[in-house]
One Martini backbone bead per residue (centre of mass of N, CA, C, O) as a GRO file, in nm:
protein
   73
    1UNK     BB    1  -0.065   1.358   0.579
    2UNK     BB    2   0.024   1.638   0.619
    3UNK     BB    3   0.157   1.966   0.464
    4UNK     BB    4   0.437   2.149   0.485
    5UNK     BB    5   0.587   2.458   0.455
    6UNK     BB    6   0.926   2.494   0.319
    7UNK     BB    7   1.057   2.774   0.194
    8UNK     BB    8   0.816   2.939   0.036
    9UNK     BB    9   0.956   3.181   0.056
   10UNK     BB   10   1.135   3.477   0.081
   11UNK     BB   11   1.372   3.485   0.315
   12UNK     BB   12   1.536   3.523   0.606
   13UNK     BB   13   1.758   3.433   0.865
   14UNK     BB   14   1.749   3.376   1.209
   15UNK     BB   15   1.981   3.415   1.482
   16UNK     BB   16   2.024   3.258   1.820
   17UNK     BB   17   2.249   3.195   2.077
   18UNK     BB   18   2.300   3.021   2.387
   19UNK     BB   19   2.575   2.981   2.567
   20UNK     BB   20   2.463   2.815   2.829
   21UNK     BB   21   2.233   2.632   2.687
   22UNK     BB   22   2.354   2.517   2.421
   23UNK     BB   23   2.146   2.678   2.175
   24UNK     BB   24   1.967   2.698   1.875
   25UNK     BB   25   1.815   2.962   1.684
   26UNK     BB   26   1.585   2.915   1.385
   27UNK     BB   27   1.455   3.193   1.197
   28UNK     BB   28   1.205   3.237   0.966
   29UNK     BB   29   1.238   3.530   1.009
   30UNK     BB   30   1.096   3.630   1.206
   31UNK     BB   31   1.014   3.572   1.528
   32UNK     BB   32   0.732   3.352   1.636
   33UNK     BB   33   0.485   3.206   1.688
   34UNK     BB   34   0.501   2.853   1.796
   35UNK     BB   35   0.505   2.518   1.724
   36UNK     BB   36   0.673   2.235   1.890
   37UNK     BB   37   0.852   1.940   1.711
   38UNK     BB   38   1.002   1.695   1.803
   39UNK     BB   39   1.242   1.457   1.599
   40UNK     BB   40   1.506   1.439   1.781
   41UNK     BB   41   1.824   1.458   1.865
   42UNK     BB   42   1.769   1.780   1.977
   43UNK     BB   43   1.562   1.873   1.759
   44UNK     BB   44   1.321   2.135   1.664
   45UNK     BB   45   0.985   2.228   1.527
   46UNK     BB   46   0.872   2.516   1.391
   47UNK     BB   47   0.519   2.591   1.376
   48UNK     BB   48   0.266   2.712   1.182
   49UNK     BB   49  -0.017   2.648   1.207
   50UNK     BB   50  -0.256   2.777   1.003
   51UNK     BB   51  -0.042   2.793   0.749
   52UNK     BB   52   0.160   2.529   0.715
   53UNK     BB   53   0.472   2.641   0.848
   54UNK     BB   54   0.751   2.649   0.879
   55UNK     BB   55   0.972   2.888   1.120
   56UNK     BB   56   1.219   2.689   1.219
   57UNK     BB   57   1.460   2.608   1.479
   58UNK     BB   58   1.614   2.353   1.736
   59UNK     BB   59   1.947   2.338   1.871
   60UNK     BB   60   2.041   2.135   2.110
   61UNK     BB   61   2.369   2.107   2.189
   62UNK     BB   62   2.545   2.285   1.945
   63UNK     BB   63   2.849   2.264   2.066
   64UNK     BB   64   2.869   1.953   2.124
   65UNK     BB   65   2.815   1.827   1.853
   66UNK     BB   66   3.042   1.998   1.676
   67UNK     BB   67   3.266   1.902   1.842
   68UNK     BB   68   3.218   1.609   1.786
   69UNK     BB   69   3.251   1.619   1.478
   70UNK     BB   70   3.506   1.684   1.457
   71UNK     BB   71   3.657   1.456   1.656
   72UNK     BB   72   3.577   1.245   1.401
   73UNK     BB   73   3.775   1.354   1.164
   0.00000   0.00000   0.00000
């Protein structure tokens, strides 16, 4: 299995919510082209093929989530 490099620089995190499609893109420093692998459970794994790092994050679904998780506490 490759190794991905994971906030191995001191970067800044960038975000942006589209409340239409209720989806959450966190990108560690400025958004850029990257490819995306599906973990499940509606994350999306943005990562640089090239250099070998995760570069962000997708979560599908992120406002009915935290609702769901709130009102199961």
């Amino acid at each position: 299995m490759e190794t991905l490099n994971i906030l191995e620089s001191a970067g800044t995190l960038d975000w942006e919510y589209d409340e239409e499609a209720d989806v959450l893109y966190i990108s560690i420093g400025k958004p850029r082209p990257a490819l995306g692998t599906d973990i499940g459970e509606g994350v999306i794994v943005r990562y640089d093929e090239a250099k070998k790092e995760v570069v962000g994050l997708t979560i599908m679904g992120f406002r009915a989530r935290t609702l769901q998780s709130l009102a199961a506490r």
